[in-house]
N, CA and C atoms as an extended XYZ file, in Angstrom:
258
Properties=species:S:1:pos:R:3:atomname:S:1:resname:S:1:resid:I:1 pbc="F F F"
N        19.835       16.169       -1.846 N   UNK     1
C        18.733       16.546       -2.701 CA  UNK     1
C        17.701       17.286       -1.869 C   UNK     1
N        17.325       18.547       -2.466 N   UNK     2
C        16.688       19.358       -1.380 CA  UNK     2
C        15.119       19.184       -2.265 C   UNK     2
N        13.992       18.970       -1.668 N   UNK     3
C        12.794       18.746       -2.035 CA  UNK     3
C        11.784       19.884       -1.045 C   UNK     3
N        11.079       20.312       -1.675 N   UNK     4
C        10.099       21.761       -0.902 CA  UNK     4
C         8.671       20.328       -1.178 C   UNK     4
N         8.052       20.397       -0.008 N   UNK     5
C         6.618       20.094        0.542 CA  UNK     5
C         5.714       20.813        0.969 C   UNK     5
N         4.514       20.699        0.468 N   UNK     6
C         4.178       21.911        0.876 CA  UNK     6
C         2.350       21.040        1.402 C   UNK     6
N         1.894       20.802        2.785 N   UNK     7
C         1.847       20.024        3.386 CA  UNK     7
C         0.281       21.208        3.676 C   UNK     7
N        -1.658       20.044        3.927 N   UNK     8
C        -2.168       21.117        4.027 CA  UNK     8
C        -2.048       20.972        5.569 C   UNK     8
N        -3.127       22.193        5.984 N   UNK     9
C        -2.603       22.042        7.541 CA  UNK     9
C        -2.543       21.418        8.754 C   UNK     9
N        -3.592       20.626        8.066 N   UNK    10
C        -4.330       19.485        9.082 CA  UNK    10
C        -3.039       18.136        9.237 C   UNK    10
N        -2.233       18.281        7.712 N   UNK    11
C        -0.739       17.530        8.066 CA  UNK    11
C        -0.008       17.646        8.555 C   UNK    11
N         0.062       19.326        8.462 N   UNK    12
C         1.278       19.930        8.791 CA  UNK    12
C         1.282       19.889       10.581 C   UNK    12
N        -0.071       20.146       11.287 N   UNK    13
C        -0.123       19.831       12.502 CA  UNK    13
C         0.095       18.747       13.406 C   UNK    13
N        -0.774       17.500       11.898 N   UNK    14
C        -0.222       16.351       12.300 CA  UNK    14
C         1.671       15.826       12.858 C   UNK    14
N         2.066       16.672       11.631 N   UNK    15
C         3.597       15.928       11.779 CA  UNK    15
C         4.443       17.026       12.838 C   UNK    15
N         3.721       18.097       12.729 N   UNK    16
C         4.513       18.892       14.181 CA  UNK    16
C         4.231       18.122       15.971 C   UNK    16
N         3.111       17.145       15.950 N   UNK    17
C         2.819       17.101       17.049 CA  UNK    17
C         3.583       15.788       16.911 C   UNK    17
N         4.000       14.971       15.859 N   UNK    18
C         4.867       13.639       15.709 CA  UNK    18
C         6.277       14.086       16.315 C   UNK    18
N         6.862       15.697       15.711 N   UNK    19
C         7.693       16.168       16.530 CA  UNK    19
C         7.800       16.227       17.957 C   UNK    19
N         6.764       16.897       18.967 N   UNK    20
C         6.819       17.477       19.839 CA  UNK    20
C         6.628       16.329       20.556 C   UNK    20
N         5.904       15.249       20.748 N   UNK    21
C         5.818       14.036       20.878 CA  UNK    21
C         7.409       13.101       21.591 C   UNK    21
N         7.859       13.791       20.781 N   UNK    22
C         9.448       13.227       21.232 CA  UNK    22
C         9.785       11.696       19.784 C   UNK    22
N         8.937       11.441       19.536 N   UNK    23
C         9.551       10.363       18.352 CA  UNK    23
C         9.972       10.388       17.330 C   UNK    23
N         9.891       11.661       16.738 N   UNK    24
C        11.166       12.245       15.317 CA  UNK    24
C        11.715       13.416       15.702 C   UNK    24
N        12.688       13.500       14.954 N   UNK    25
C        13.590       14.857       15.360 CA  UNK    25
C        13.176       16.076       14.558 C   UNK    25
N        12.382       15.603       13.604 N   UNK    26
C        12.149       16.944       12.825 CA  UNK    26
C        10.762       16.184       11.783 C   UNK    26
N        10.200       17.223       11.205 N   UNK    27
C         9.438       17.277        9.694 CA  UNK    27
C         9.523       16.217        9.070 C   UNK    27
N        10.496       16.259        8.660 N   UNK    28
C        11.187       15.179        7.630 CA  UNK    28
C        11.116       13.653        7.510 C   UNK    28
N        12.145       13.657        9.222 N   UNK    29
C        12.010       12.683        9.730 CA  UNK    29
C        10.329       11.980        9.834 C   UNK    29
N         9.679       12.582        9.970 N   UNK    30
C         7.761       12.606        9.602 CA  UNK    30
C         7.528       11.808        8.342 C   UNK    30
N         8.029       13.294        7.215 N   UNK    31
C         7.808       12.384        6.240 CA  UNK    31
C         7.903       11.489        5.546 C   UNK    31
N         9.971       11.384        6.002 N   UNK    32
C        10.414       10.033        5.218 CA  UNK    32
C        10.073        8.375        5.820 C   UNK    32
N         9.406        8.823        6.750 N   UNK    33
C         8.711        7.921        7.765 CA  UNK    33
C         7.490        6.788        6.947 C   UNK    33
N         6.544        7.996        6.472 N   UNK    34
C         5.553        7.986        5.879 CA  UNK    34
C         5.801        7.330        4.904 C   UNK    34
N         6.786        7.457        4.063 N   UNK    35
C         7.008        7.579        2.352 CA  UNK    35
C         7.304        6.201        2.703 C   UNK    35
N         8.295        5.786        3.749 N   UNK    36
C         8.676        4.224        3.832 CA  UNK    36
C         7.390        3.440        3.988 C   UNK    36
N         6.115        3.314        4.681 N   UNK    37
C         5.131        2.958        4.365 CA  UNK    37
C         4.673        2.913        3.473 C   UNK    37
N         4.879        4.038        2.722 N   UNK    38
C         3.800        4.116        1.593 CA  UNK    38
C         4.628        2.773        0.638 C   UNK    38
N         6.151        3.251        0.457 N   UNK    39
C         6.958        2.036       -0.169 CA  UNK    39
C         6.869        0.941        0.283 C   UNK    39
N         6.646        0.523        1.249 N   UNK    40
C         6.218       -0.978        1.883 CA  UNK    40
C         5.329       -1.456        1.348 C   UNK    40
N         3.412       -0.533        1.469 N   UNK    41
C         2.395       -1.423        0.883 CA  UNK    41
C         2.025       -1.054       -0.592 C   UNK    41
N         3.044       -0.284       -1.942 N   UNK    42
C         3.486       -0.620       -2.990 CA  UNK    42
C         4.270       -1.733       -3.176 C   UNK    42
N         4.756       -1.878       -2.287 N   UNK    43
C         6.144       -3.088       -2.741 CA  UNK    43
C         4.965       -4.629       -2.804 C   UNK    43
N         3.913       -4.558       -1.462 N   UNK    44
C         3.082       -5.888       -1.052 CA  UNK    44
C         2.056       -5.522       -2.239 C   UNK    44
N         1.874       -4.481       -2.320 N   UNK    45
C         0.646       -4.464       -3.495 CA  UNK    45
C         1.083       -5.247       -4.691 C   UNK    45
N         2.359       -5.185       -5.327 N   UNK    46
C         2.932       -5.300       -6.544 CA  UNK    46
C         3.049       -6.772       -6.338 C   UNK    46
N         3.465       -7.093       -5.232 N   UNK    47
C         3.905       -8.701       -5.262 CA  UNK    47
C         2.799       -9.126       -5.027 C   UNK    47
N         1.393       -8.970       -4.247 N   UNK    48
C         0.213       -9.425       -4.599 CA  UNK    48
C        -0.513       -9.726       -6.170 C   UNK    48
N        -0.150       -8.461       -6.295 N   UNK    49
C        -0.753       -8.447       -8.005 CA  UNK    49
C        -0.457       -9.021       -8.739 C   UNK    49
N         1.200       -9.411       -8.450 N   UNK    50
C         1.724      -10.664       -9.603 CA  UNK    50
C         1.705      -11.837       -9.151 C   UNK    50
N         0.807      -12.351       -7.939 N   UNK    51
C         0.657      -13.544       -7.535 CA  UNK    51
C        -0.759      -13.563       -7.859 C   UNK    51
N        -1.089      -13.226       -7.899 N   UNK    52
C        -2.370      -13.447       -9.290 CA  UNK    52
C        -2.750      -13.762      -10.249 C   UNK    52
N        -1.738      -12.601      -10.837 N   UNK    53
C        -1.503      -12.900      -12.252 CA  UNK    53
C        -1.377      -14.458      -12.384 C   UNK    53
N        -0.111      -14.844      -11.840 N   UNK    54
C         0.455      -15.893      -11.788 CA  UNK    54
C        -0.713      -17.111      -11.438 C   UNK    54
N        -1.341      -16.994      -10.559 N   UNK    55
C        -2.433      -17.890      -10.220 CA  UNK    55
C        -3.803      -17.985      -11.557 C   UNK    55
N        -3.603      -16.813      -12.079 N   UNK    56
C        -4.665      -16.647      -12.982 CA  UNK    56
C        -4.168      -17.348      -14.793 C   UNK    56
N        -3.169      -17.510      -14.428 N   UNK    57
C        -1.763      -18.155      -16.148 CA  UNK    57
C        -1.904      -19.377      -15.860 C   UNK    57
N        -1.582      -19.964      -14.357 N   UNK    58
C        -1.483      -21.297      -13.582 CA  UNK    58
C        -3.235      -21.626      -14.521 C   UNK    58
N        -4.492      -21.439      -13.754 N   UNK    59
C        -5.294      -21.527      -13.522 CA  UNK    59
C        -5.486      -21.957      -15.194 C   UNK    59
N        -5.358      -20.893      -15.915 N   UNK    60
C        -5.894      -21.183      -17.668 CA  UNK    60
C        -5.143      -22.168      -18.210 C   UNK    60
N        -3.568      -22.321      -18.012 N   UNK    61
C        -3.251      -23.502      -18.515 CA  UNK    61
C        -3.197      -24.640      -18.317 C   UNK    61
N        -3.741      -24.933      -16.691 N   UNK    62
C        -3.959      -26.341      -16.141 CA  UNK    62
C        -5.491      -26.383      -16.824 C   UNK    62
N        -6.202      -25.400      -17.103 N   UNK    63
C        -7.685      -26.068      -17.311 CA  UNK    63
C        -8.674      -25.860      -15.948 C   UNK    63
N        -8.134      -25.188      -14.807 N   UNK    64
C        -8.505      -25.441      -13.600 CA  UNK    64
C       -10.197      -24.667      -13.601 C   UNK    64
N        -9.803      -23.271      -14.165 N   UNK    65
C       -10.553      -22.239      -13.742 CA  UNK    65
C       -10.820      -21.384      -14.766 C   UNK    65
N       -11.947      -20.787      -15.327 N   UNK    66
C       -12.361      -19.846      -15.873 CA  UNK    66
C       -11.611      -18.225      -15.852 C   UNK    66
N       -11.312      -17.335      -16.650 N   UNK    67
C       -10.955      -15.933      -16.172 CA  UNK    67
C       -12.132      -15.119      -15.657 C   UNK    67
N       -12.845      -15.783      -15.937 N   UNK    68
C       -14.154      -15.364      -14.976 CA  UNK    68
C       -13.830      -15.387      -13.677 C   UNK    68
N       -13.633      -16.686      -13.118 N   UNK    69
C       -13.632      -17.340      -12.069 CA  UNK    69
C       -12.404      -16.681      -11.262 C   UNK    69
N       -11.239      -16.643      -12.073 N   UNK    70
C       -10.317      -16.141      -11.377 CA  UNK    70
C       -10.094      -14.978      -10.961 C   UNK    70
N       -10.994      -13.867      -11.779 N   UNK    71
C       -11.279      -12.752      -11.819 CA  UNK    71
C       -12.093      -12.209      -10.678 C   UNK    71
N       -13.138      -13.150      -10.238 N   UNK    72
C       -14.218      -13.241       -9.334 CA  UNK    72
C       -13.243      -13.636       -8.193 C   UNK    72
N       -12.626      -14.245       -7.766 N   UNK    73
C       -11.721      -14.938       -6.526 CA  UNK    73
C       -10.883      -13.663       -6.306 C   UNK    73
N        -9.970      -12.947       -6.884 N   UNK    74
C        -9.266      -11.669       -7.262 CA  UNK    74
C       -10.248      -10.602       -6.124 C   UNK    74
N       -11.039      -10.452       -7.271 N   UNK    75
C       -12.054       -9.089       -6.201 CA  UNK    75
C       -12.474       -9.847       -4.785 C   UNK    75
N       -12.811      -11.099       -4.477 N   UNK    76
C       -12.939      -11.619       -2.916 CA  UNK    76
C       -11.649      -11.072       -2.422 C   UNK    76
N       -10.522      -11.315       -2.846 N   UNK    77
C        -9.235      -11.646       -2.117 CA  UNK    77
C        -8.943       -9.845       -2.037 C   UNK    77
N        -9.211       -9.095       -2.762 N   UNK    78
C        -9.090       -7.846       -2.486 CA  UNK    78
C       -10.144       -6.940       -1.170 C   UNK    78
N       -11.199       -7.642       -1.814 N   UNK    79
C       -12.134       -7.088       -1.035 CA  UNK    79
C       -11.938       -6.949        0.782 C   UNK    79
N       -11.975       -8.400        0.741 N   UNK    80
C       -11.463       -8.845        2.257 CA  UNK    80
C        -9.943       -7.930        2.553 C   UNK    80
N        -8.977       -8.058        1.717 N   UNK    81
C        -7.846       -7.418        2.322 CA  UNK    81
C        -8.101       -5.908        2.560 C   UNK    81
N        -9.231       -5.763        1.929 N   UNK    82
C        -9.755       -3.653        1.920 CA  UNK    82
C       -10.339       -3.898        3.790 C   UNK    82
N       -10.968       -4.499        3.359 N   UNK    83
C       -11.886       -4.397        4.943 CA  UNK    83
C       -10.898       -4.833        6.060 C   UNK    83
N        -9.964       -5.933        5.993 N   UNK    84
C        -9.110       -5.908        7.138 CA  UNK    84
C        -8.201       -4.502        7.472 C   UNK    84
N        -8.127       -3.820        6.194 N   UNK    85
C        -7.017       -2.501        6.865 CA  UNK    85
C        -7.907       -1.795        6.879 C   UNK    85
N        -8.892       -1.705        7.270 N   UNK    86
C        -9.853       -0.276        7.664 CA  UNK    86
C       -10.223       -0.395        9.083 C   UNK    86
């Protein structure tokens, strides 16, 4: 499957010097690099999000917690995970 990228330049420099570097063999190798990351913290995002959910279904049918409450715990638990990857 042949796919055209069209990359601005400040990337395109980026992933030539990932080349020249000696640690990929080409472009590509760059990007499909990338894309596997990107698929990694979709994959943790998604399974975060439904452990939420899940905590937030838990939460209303035990009686535990408000959707307020759980809603409010949600944005902590995000928040903090924003600031650790920065």
């Amino acid at each position: 499957m042949g796919t055209n990228v069209h990359l601005t330049p400040e990337l395109e420099q980026f992933a030539q010097a990932c080349v020249r570097s000696g640690r990929f063999n080409s472009v590509s190798e760059v990007l499909r690099s990338g894309l596997r990351l990107l698929q990694d913290a979709e994959q943790r995002r998604t399974a975060f999000t439904k452990s939420l959910d899940e905590a937030r279904a838990e939460g209303l049918t035990a009686g535990l917690s408000s959707l307020e409450e759980v809603e409010a715990d949600a944005r902590s638990v995000i928040a903090a995970a924003r600031r650790r990857a920065r």
